[in-house]
VEXVO-723235 format. One record per residue (C-alpha): residue number from 1; residue in three letters; x, y, z. Coordinates in steps of 0.1 Angstrom, whole numbers. Example, Ala and Ser with C-alpha at 12.3 -4.5 7.8 and 13.67 -1.06 7.14 Angstrom:
% residues 2
 resi resn     u     v     w
    1  ALA   123   -45    78
    2  SER   137   -11    71
END
This chain:
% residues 517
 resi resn     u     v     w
    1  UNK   802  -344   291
    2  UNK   767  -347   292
    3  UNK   750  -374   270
    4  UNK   732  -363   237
    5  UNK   711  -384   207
    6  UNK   734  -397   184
    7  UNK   736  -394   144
    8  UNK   770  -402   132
    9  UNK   787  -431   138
   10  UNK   781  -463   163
   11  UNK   763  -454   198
   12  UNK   781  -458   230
   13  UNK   759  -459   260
   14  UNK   788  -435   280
   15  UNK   783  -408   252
   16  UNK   748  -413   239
   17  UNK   709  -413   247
   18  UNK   703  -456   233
   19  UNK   683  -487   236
   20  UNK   698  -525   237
   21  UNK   704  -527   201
   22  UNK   699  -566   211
   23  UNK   661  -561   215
   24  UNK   656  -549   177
   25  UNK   676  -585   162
   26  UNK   661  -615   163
   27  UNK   680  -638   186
   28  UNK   717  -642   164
   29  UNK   733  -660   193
   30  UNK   714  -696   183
   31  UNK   730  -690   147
   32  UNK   765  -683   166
   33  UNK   760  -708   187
   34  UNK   751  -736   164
   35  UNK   779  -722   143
   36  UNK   762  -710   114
   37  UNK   769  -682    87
   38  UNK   741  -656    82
   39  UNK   735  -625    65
   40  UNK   722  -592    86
   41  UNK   713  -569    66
   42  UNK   690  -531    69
   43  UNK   688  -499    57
   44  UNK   714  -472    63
   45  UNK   713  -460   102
   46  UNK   696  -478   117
   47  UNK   719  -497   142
   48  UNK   734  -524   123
   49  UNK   772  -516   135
   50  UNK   762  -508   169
   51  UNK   745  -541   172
   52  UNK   774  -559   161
   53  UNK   800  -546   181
   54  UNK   778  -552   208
   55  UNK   773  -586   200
   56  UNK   812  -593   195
   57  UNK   819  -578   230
   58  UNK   792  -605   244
   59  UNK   811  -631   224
   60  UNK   840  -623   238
   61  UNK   830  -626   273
   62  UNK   812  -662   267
   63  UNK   849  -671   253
   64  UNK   845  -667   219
   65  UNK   875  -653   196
   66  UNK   850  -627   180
   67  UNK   856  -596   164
   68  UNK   839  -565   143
   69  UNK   857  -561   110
   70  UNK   847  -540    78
   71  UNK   855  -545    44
   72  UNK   848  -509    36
   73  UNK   885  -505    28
   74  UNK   880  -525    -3
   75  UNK   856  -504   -18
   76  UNK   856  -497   -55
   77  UNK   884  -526   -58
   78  UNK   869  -554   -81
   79  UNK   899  -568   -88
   80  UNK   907  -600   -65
   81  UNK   946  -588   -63
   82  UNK   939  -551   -53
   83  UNK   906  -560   -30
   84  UNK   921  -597   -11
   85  UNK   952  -578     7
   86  UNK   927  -551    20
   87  UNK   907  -575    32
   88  UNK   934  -590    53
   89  UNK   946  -560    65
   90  UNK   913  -547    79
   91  UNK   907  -577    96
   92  UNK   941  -578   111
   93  UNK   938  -539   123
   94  UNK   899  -547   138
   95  UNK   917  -576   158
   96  UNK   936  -553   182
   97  UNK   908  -557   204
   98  UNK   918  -590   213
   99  UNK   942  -605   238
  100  UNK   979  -606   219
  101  UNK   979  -642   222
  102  UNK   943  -646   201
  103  UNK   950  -622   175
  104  UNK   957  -635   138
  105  UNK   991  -637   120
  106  UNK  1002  -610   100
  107  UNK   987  -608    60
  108  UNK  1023  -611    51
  109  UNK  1023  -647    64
  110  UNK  1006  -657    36
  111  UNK  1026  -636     6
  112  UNK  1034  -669   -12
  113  UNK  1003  -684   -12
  114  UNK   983  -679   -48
  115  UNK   963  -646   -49
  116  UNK   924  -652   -40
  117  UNK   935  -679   -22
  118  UNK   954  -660     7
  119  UNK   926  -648    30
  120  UNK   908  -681    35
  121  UNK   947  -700    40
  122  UNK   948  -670    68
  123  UNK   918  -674    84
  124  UNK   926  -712    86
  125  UNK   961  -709   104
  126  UNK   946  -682   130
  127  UNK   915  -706   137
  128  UNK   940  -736   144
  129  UNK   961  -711   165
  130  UNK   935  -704   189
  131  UNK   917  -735   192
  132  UNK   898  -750   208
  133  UNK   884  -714   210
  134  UNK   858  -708   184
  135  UNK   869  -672   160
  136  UNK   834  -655   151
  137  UNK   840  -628   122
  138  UNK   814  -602   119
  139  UNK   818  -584    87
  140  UNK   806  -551    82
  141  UNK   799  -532    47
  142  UNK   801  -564    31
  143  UNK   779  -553     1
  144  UNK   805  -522    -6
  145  UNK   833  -551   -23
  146  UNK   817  -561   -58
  147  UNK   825  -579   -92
  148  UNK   853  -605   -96
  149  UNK   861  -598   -58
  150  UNK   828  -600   -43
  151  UNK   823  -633   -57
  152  UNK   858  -647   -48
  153  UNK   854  -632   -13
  154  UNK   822  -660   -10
  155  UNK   840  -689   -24
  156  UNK   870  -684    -2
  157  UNK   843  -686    28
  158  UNK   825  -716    11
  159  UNK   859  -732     5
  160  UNK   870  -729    44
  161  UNK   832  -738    57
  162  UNK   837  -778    60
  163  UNK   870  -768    83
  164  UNK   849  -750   108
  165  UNK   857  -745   136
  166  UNK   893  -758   140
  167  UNK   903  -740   110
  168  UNK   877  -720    99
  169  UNK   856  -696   115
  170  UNK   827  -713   134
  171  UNK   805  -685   124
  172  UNK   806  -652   100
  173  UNK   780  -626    97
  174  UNK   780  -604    66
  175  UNK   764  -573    77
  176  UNK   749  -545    46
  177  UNK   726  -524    34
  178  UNK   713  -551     8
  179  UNK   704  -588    13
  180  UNK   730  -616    -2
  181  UNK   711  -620   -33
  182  UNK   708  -586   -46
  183  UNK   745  -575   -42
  184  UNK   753  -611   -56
  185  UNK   734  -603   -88
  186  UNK   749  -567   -93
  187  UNK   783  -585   -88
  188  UNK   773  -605  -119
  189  UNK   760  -578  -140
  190  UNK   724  -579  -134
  191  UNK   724  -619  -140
  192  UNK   704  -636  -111
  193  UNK   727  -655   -95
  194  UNK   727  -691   -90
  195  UNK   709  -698   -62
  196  UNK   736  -726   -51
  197  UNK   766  -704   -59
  198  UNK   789  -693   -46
  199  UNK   776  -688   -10
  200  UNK   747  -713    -6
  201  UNK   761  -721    28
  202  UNK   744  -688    47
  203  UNK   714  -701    72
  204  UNK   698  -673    77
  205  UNK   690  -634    61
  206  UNK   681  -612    93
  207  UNK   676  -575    97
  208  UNK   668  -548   120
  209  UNK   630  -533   131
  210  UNK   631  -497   139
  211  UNK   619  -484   170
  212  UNK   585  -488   185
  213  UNK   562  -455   196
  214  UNK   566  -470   231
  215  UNK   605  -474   224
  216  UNK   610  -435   211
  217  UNK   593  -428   247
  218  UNK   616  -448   266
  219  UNK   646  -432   245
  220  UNK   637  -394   250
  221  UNK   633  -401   287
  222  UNK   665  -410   289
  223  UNK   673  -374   283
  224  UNK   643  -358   310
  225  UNK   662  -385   336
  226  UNK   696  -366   327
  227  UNK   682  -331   324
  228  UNK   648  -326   334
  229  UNK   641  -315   305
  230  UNK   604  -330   294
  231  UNK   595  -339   258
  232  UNK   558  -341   262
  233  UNK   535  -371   250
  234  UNK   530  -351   221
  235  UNK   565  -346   211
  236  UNK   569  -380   214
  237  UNK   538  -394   197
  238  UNK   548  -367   167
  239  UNK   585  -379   164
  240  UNK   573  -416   157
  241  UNK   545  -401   134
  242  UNK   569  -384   114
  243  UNK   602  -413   114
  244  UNK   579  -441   118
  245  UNK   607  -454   141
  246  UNK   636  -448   119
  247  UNK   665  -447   142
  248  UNK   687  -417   124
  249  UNK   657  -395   117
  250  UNK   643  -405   159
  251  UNK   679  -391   171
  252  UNK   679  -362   147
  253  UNK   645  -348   155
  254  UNK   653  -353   188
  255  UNK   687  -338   186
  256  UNK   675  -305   167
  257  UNK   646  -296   194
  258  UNK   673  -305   220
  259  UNK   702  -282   209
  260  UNK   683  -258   188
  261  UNK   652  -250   193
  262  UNK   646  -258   230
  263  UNK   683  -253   246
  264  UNK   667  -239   281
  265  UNK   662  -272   297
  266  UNK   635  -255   314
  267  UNK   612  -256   284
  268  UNK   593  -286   276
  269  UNK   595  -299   243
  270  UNK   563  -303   221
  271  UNK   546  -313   191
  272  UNK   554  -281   175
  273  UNK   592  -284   179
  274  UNK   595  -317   162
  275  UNK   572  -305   135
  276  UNK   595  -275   130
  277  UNK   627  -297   136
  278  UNK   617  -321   109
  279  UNK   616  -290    85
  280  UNK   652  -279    91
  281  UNK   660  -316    84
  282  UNK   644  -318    53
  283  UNK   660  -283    43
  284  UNK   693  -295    57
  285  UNK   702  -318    35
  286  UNK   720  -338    58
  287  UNK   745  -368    46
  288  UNK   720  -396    53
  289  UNK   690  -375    34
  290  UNK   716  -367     6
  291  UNK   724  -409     6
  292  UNK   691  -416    -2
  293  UNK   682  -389   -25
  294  UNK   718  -401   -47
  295  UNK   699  -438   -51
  296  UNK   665  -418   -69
  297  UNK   688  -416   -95
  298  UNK   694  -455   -98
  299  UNK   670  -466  -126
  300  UNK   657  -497  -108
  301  UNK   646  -474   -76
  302  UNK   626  -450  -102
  303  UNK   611  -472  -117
  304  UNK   593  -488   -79
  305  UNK   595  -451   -62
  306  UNK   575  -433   -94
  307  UNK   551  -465   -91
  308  UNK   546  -453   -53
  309  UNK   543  -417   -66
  310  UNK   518  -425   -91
  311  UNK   493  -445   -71
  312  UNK   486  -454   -98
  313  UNK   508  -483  -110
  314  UNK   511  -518  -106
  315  UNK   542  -529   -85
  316  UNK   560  -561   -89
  317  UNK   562  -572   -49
  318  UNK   583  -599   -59
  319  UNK   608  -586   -84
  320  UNK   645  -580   -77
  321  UNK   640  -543   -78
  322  UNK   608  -540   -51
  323  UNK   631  -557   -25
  324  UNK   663  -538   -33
  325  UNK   644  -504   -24
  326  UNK   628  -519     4
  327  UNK   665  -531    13
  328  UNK   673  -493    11
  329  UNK   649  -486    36
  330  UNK   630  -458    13
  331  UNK   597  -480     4
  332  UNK   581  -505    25
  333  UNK   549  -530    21
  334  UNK   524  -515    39
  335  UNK   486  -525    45
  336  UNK   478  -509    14
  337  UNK   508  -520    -7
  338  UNK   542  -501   -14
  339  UNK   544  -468     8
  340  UNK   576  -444    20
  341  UNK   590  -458    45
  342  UNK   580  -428    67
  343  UNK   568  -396    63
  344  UNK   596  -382    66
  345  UNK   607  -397    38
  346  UNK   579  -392    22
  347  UNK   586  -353    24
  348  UNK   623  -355    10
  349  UNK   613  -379   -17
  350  UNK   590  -354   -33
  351  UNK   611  -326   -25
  352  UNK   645  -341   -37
  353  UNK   624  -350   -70
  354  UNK   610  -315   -79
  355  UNK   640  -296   -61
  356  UNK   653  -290   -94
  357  UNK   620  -278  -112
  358  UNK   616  -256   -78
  359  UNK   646  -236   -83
  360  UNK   637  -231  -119
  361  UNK   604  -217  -116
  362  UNK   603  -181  -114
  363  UNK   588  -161   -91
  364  UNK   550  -157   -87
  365  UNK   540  -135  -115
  366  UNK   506  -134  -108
  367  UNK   488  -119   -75
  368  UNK   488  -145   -59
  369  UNK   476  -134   -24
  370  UNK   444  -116   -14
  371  UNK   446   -81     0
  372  UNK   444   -95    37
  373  UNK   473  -118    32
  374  UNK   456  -152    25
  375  UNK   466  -172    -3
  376  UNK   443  -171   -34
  377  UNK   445  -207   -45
  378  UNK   423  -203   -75
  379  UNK   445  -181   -90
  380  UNK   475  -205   -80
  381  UNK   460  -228   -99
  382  UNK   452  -212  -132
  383  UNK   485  -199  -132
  384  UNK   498  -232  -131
  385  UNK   481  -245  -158
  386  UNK   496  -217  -181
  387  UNK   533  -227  -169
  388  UNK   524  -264  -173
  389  UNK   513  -258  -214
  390  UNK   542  -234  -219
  391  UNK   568  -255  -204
  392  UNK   559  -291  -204
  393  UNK   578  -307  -233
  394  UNK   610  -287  -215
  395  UNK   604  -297  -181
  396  UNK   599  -334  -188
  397  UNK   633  -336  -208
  398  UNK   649  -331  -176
  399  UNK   632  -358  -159
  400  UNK   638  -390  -177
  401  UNK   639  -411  -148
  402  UNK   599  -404  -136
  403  UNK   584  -397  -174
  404  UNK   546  -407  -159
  405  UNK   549  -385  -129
  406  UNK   566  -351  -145
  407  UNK   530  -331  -140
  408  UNK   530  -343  -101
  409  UNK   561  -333  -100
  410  UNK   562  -300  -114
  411  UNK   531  -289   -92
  412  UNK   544  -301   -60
  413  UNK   577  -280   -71
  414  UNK   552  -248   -78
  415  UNK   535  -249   -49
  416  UNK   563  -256   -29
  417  UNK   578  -223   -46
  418  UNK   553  -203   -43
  419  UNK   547  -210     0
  420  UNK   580  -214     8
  421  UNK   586  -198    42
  422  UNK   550  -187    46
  423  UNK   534  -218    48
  424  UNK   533  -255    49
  425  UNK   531  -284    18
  426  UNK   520  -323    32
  427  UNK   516  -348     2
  428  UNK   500  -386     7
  429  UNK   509  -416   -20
  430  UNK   513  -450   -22
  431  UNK   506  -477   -46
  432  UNK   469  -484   -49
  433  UNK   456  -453   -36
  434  UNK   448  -441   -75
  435  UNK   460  -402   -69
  436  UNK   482  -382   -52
  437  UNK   467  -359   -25
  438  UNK   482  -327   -17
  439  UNK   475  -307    14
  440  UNK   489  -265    14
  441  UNK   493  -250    51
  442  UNK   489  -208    43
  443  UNK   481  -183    66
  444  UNK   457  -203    86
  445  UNK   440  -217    59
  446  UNK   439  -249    42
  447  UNK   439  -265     9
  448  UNK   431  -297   -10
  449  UNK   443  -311   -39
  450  UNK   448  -341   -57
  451  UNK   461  -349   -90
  452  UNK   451  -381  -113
  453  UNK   465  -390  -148
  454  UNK   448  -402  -179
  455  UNK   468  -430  -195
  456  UNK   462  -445  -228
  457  UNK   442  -474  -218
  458  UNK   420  -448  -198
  459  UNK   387  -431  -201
  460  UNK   384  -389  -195
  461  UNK   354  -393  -182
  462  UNK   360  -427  -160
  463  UNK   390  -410  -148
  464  UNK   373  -377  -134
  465  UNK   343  -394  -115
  466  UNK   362  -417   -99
  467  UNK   386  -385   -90
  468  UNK   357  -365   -79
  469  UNK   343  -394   -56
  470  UNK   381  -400   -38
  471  UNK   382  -363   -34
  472  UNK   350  -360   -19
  473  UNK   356  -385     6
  474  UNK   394  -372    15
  475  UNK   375  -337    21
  476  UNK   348  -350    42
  477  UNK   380  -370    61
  478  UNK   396  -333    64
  479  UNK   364  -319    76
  480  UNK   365  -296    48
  481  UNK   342  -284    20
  482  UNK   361  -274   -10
  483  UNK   391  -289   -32
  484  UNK   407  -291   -66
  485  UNK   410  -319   -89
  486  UNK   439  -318  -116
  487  UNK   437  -343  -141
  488  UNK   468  -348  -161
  489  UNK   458  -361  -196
  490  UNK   489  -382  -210
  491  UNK   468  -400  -242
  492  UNK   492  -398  -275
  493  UNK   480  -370  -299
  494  UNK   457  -346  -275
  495  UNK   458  -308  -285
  496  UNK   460  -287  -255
  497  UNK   426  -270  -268
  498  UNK   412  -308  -254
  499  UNK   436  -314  -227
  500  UNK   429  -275  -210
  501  UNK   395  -273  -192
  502  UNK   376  -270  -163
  503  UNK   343  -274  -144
  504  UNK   328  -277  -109
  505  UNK   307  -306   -93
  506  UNK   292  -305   -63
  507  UNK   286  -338   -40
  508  UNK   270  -341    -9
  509  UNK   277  -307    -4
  510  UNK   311  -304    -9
  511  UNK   323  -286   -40
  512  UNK   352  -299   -65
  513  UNK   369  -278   -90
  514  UNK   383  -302  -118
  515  UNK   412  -281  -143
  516  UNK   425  -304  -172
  517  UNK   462  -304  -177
END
């Protein structure tokens, strides 16, 4: 069967288009080596379980007892009783891969040994059977056990460590989503945990990169080696553009243009086919896209993600919550502060947010498009702002989650509703940048806007010139002449008589429509 980019599951050279997931760790040998304990940890997808099995095969060969294990089985089991014999079991099962004679006991040796005891008095006897050979235990979905167990799973490791390796594992790696000290403090109810207890014997928190522009290259040619079939520079160059190297959204845009848009492997791939790829993504809804849109619901990611959204907001870079989204893989630190993680993202964030509001706004009521087909954005506009002061106090109920950003929102959702399948919606935020800038694709055509807020501490006027001056220099970065400026007015106590106006300014010869909101 011809090969094909993977997005479910571990990668297997035989069956899949893949790098050497080796190349994107930093070197974990030393820390096996000098028989340490070390937590790998990254966002969902992007090779963490390929990595690992790769590594225990190579542990194998160099003599090691090693094996890839996950303690997925256990999830939703807090209890030390329910969650220690599932432990065991999984381990035991993952351990087939071994020669009989290195494989562990059965879990019912240990039946009469006291409960959250059992698994480290199990490790200990299969380490001692196979010595002098060194057992390395990879652990995979570690941050999936939680509460009483999660914290007894540690201690059983600390309380084995000082036996290493004749009975004890020379080396574990605990492989997640989240770093050690985030799923340690949820385990504890939100307490920080004690930063010597119970697992202050770890070396070493490591994690994955995602690829490089130059590694996407060398991953699509794998498929014009195997098919002919060319993705051209600009295929490639658009794929990283849109992922920024993510390795599930790489292989799915690549997938899509492979088996559904291009299937003649006589037609090269390009820039237009990922572009149009990454919308049936977005629309698809696919499990990984669904995972992340389930954790905007989380309080602590709102409360960094609407921050983002804003602009706007200050974010605390080194508070529990900023490194737990990070750790999720939908925010990262970039030059200019907190950022999507990718574009791509950045698309399904806003979407996923105003989805909602988008299926609840009716249909254009207004007329909308000019007699030659174009999209009257003026009128678009005004209509919004009728919508927004009939419906606001409604609309922001059902967002209690991203209170400072409902306005954003609920345009983003309109104008999504009103293009939809006719044209084309980009958005750029981040922390620091002060606004939210919105680009609409119609009918050749293109508009700008950008949306500000006016907080209490604020001033109308400060708000709108700086607004008018960011604008001005995003439009003369567009090449274009013309944009709109909505400024959302969130001071306590404003009538909408003071809150509903507009003007126009012109600056250095570029005009900007301002609307109050």
């Amino acid at each position: 069967m011809p090969r094909f980019f993977n997005t479910t599951g571990p990668c297997d050279p035989r069956d899949h288009y893949m790098l050497s997931p080796s190349r994107r760790l930093p070197d974990v040998l030393h820390l096996v080596e000098r028989k340490q304990y070390f937590v790998l940890h990254a966002a969902r997808q992007v090779g963490k379980t390929t990595a690992m099995r790769a590594l225990a095969v190579q542990l194998r060969a160099d003599g090691h007892v090693a094996i890839h294990a996950t303690l997925e089985t256990s999830q939703g089991a807090e209890a030390v009783e329910e969650a220690e014999p599932r432990w065991l079991w999984s381990i035991h099962e993952d351990a087939a891969v071994l020669p009989l004679a290195q494989r562990p006991p059965s879990p019912t040796s240990v039946d009469e040994v006291a409960v959250g005891r059992r698994l480290g008095a199990w490790l200990s006897s299969w380490c001692a059977a196979v010595a002098p050979r060194h057992v390395v235990l990879l652990l995979d979905e570690a941050d999936t056990v939680s509460g009483p167990a999660l914290v007894n799973l540690f201690r059983q490791l600390r309380a084995g460590f000082n036996q290493r390796p004749e009975r004890f594992p020379a080396s574990v790696g605990l492989i997640g989503m989240r770093d050690l000290r985030d799923y340690l403090t949820e385990s504890k109810d939100g307490v920080p945990v004690n930063p010597g207890s119970p697992f202050n014997i770890k070396a070493a928190s490591i994690t994955m990169r995602n690829f490089t522009a130059e590694e996407v290259v060398e991953l699509v040619s794998q498929h014009t080696a195997d098919t002919g079939q060319v993705f051209t520079p600009g295929a490639s160059a658009r794929i990283f553009e849109w992922t920024a190297g993510q390795p599930f959204l790489v292989n799915a845009l690549a997938l899509c243009c492979m088996d559904e848009l291009c299937p003649d492997r006589s037609v090269a791939v390009t820039a237009a086919h990922v572009d149009e790829a990454k919308e049936r993504l977005v629309l698809s809804r696919t499990t990984h896209l669904d995972a992340l849109a389930e954790r905007l619901k989380e309080p602590r990611v709102a409360r960094v993600v609407q921050a983002v959204l804003l602009g706007d907001e200050e974010v605390d870079y080194a508070h529990d919550d900023f490194r737990y989204v990070v750790d999720l893989g939908l925010v990262a630190l970039g030059s200019g502060g907190a950022e999507t993680a990718n574009r791509l993202y950045r698309e399904v964030l806003a979407r996923e947010l105003s989805y909602s509001r988008q299926r609840n706004t009716p249909a254009p009521w207004w007329p909308w498009s000019t007699p030659d087909g174009r999209l009257d954005f003026p009128a678009l506009v005004g209509a919004f702002r009728d919508y927004w002061r009939e419906n606001a106090d409604a609309i922001t109920e059902h967002l209690p989650l991203y209170p400072e950003a409902v306005a954003h929102l609920t345009f983003m959702a309109f104008l999504q509703r009103v293009v939809n399948g006719g044209g084309q919606v980009y958005r750029e935020f981040a922390a620091g940048r002060g606004a939210v800038d919105i680009v609409t694709h119609y009918a050749g055509e293109r508009f700008v806007t950008e949306v500000k807020r006016v907080r209490a501490r604020d001033r109308l006027d400060t708000v709108k010139d700086k607004g008018v001056v960011q604008l001005s220099r995003y439009l003369q970065a567009l090449g274009m002449r013309e944009g709109w400026l909505l400024v959302v007015d969130q001071r306590a106590g404003r009538a909408w008589d003071e809150k509903l106006w507009q003007e126009t300014r012109q600056v250095d010869g570029r005009t900007v429509h301002l609307v109050g909101l």
